[in-house]
Every structure is written in C-alpha cells, then in structure tokens.
N, C-alpha and C positions, 0 to 999 in steps of 0.2 A: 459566531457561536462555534464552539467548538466541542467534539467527544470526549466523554472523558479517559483520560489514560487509565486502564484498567487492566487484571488480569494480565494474559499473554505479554500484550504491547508494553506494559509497564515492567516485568522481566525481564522483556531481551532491551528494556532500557531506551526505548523509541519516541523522540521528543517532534511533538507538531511543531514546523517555523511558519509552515501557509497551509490556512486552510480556505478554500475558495470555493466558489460555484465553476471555476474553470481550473483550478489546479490546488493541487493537494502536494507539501516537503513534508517529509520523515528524516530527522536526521538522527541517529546515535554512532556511540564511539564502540568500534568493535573489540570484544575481551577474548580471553581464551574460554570464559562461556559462552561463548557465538560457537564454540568449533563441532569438528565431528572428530572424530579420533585420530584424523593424522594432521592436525593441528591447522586448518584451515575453514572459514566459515562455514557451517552445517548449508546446504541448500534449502532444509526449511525455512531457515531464519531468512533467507531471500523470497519465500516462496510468502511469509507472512507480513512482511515488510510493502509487496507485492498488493497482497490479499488488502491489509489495512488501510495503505492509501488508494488504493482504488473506490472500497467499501465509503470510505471517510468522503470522498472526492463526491461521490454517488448520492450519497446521502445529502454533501452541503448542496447541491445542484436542486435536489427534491426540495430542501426548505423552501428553496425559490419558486419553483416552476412546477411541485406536486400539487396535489389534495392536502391538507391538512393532514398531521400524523406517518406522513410518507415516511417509507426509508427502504434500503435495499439490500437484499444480502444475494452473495456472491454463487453463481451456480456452474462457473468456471474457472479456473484458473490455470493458463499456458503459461513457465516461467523455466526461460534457457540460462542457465551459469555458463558465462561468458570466460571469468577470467577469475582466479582464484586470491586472497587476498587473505591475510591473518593480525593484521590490525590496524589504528588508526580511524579514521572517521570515513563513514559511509552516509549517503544521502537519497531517499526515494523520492524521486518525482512523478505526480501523476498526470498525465493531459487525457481530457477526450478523443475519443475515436468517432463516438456514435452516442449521443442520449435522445431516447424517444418514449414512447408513451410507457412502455410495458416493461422494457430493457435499456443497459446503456452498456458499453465498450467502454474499457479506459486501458490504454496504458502505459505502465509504470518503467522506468529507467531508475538504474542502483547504480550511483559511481559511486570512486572513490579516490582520491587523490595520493599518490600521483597517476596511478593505474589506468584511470580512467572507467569506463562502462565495465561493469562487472557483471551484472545482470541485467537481465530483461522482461518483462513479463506483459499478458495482455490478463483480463478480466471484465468476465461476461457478468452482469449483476443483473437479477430481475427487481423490477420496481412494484413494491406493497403498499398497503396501506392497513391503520390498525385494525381497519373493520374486516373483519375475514368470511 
C-alpha cells in the first residue's frame, strides 16, 4: 500500500520506488524548478524530500504494528546540505533509527550521482491515531 502522490510531493515531481515497514526510496529528476536563485537545489526541497519519506516510512510501519487507523505526522525535522547539485536524478532513502509506542526516529539520506550524499536529514514523528 502505498500514499497517494499528492499536493507538494507531486510538484516537486517525487516518485515512490520502496515503500516498506523498514524503508521508504523517493526518487525524482532534478529541474531548474528545484532551484533557489543561484541556480542550485532550494534546501526546502531536501528538507521535504526528507519530511516525506520519513512520514511515508512511519506510517507504512503503523499499518503493521499500530492500532487501526494509525498514522504519524512529523514534529521534527534536522536536515544538513551536504553538497550542492543543480541537476540530474536524486534519490531519498529512509531507514529507522528508533520506532516505539508513541514516536519513531527515521533517517533519511539524498544522493545523487555522481556526487554522491548530498543531504541528510533525521525525523522525529509522533504516532496517532484517528480517535482523538
């Protein structure tokens, strides 16, 4: 099962290859609409890149292992630029750090070939459910 591409993620072009209860790939090809004004990726677009597959990653783990209805949204995100790039294909990976009852850790790594690691980010998600 997988989110639907919506909104944001479907703008900056963000296509699911894995989605898992243990990892979560974001790939899109980067344009000069990824940029910031001096012609190299905006750091939001890493910082959402970031946000999405971690949130995604968080959520496919809860189909598993929540309550019914689970899901999780994001109440931090730490995200370093690493190494600056202006086009070609980029790729987000998510792995776990920590999932537990209340919260879960993931995170994410953005290469890019040939470049390599260009970002990095962690994300803190608390875990819901629909009954409030």
């Amino acid at each position: 099962m997988t989110p639907p591409l919506n909104g944001l993620t479907a703008l900056l072009g963000f296509e699911y290859t894995e989605v898992s209860p243990d990892r979560v790939v974001i790939d899109w090809d980067v344009t000069p609409d990824h940029h910031q004004p001096f012609g190299i990726v905006h750091g939001g677009v890493y910082c959402a890149v970031i946000e999405t597959a971690a949130s995604v990653a968080a959520w496919a783990w809860l189909q598993e292992n929540g309550p019914e209805g689970s899901y999780a949204v994001g109440v931090s995100n730490q995200t370093d630029f690493l190494r600056a790039i202006s086009e070609g294909h980029a790729t987000a990976v998510a792995t776990p750090i920590h999932r537990g009852r209340s919260q879960q850790l993931w995170q994410v790594d953005v290469t890019s070939a040939p470049t390599g690691l260009v970002a990095r980010g962690q994300v803190r998600l608390q875990n819901l459910t629909s009954k409030v």
